[in-house]
Backbone as CSV, one residue per row, in Angstrom:
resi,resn,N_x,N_y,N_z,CA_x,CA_y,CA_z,C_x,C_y,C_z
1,UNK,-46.650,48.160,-197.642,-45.949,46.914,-197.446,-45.259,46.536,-198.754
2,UNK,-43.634,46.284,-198.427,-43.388,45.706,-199.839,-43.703,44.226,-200.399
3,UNK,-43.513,44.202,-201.598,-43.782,42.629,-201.920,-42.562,41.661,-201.720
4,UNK,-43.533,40.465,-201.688,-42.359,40.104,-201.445,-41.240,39.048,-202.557
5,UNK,-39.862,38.905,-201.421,-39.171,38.660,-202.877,-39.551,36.956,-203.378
6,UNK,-39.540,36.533,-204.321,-39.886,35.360,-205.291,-38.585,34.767,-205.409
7,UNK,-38.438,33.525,-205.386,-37.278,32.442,-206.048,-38.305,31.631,-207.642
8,UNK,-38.179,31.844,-208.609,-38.779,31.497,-209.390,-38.082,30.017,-210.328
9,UNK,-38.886,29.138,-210.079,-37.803,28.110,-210.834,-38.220,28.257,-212.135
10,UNK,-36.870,28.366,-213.021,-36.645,28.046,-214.233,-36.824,26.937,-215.595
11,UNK,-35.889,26.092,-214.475,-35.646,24.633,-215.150,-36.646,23.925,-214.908
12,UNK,-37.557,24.019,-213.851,-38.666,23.667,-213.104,-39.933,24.255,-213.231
13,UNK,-40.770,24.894,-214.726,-41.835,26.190,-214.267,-43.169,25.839,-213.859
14,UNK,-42.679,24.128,-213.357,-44.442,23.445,-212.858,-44.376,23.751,-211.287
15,UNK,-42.956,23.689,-210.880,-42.865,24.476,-209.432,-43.199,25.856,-209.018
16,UNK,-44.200,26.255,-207.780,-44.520,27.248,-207.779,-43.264,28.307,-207.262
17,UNK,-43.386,29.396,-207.360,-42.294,30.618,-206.809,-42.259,29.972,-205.174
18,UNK,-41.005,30.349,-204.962,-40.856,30.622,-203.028,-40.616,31.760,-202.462
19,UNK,-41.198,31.874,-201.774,-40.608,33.259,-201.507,-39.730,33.451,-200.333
20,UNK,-38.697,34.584,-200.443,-37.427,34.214,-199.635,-37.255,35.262,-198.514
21,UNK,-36.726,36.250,-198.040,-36.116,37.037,-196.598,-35.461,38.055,-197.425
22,UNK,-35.448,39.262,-197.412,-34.310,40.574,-197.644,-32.641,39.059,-197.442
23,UNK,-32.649,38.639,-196.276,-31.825,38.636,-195.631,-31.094,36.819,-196.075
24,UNK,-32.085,36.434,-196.988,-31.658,35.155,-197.568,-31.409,35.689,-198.804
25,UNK,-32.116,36.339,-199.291,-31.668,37.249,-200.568,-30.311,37.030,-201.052
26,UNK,-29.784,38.019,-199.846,-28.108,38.976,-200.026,-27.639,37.774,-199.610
27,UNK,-27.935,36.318,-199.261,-26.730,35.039,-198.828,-26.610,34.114,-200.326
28,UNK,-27.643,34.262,-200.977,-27.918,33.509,-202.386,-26.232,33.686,-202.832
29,UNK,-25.758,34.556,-203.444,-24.508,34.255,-203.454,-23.814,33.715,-203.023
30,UNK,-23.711,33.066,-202.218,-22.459,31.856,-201.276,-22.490,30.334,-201.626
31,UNK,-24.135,30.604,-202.806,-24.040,28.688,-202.990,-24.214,29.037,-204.267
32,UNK,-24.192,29.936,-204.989,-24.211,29.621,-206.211,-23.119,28.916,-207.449
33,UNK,-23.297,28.240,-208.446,-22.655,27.820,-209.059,-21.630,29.209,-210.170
34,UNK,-20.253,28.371,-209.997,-19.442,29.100,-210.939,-20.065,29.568,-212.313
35,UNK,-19.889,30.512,-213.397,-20.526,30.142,-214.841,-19.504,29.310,-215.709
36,UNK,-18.308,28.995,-214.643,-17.566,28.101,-215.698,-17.886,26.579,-215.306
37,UNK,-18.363,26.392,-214.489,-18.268,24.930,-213.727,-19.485,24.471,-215.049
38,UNK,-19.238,23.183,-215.203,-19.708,22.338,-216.273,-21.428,22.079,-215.815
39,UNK,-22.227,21.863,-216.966,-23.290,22.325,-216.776,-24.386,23.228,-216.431
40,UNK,-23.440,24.574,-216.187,-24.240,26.143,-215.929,-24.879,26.746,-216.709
41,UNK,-26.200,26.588,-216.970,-26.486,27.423,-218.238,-26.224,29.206,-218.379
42,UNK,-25.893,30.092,-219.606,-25.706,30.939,-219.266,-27.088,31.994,-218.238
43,UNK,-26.616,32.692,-217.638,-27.565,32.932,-216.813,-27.605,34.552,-217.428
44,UNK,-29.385,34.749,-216.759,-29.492,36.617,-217.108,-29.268,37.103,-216.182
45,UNK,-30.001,38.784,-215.812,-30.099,38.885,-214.837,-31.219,38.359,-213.655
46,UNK,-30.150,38.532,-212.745,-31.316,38.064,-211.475,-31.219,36.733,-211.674
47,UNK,-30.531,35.939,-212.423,-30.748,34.306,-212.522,-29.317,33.788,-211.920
48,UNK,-29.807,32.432,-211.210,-29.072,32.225,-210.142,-28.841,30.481,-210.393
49,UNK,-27.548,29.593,-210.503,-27.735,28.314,-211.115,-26.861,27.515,-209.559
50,UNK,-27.317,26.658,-208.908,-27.099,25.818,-207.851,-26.851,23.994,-208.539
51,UNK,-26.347,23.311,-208.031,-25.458,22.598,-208.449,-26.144,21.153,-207.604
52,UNK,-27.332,20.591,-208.063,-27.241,19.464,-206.982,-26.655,18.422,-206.321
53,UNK,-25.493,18.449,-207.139,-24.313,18.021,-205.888,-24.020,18.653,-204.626
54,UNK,-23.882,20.151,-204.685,-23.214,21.340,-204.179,-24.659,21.424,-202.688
55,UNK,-25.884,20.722,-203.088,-27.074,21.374,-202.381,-27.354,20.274,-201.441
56,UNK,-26.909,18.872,-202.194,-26.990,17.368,-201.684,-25.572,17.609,-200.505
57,UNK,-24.428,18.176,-200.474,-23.142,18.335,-199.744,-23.968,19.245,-198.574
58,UNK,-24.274,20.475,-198.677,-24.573,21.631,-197.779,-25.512,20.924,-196.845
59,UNK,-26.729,20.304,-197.619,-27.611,19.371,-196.299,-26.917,18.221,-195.809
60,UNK,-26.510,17.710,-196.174,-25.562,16.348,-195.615,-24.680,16.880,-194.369
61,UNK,-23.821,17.776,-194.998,-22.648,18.507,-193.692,-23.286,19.689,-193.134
62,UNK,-24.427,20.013,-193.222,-24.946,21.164,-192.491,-23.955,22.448,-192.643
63,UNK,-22.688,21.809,-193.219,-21.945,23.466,-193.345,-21.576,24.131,-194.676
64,UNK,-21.032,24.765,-194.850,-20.829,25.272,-196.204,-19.367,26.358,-195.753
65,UNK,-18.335,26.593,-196.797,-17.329,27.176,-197.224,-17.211,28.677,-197.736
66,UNK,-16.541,29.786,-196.121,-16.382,30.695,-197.494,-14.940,31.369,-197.527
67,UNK,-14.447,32.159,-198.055,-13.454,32.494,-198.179,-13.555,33.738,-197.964
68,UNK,-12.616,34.126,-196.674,-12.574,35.333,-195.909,-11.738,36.683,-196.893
69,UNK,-12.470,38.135,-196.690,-11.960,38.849,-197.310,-10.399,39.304,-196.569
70,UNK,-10.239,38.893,-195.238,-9.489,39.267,-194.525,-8.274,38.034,-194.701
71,UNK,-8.572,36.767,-195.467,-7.442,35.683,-195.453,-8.220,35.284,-196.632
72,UNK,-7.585,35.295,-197.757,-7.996,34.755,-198.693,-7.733,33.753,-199.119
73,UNK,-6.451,32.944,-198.310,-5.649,31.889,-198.442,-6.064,31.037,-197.965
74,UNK,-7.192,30.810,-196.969,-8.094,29.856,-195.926,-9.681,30.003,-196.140
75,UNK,-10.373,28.952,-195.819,-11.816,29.511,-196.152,-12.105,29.095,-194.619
76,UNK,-13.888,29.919,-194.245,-13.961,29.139,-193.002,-14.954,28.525,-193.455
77,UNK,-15.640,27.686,-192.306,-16.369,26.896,-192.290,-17.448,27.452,-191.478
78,UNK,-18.807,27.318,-192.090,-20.074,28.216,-191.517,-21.144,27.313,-191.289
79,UNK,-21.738,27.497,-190.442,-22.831,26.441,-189.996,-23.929,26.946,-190.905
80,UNK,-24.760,26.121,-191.384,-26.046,26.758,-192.240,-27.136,27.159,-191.105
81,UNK,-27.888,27.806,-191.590,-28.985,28.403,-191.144,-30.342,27.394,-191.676
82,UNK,-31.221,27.528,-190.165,-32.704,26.992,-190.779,-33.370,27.289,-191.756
83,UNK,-32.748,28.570,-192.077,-33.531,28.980,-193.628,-32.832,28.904,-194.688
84,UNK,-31.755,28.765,-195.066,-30.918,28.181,-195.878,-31.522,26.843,-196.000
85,UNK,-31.435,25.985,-194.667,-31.390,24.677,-194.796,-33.223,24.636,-195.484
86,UNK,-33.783,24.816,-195.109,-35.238,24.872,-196.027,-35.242,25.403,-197.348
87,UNK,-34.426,26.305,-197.767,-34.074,26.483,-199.163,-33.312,25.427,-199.738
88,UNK,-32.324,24.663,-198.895,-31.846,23.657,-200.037,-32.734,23.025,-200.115
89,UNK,-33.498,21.838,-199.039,-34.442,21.136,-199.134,-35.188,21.770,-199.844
90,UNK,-36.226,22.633,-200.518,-36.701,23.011,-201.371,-36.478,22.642,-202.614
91,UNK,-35.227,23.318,-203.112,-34.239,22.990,-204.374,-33.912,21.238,-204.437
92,UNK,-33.568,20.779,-203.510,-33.362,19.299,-203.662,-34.866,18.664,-204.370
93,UNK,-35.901,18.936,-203.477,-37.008,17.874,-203.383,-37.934,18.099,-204.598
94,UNK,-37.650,19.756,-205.465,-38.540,20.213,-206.125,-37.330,19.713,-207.750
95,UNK,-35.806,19.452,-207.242,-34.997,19.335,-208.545,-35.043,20.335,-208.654
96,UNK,-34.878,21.503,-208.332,-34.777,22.981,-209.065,-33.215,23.755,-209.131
97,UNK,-32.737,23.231,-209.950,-30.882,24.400,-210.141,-31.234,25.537,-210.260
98,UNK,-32.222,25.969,-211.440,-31.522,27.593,-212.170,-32.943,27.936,-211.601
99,UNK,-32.755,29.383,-211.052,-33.798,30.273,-210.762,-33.592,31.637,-210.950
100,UNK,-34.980,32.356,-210.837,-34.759,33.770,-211.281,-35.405,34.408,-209.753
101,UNK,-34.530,35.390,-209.441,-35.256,36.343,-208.212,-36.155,37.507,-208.780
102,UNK,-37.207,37.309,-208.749,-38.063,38.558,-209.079,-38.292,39.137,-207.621
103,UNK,-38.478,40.608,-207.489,-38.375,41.541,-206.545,-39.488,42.418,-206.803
């Protein structure tokens, strides 16, 4: 059995790890923060910085933005998932931006 994967908070290390899905894993990219957007600390590897504005928006509108490889000129609009949506709530309630994925 493999182990499983960890969301480890950073900014947060009184919060315990969460652990996440193969398949929430590979979506972590779609909410993460720019490294230019103001307040990003530089990140290592495997470290991942979320924006609690950006996490407070995604639960509020239940949707989130992406930009199609096929139209790059339009983004669509994607309904979140129950497990997304329990990962933001997570990140919201625990205050947690910057995390590390250990695997």
């Amino acid at each position: 059995m493999s182990q499983p994967i960890l969301l480890q908070p950073i900014d947060r290390p009184e919060v315990p790890p969460r652990p996440i899905t193969t398949r929430l894993r590979g979506q972590l990219v779609y909410f993460i923060a720019s490294p230019s957007d103001p307040g990003v600390p530089p990140l290592g590897e495997n470290e991942y910085f979320f924006t609690a504005a950006e996490i407070a928006k995604w639960l509020d509108e239940g949707v989130f933005y992406l930009v199609s490889p096929l139209d790059t000129a339009n983004m669509t609009e994607v309904e979140i998932t129950e497990e997304q949506e329990d990962l933001f709530g997570w990140l919201q309630s625990n205050k947690v931006q910057h995390i590390r994925v250990i695997e």
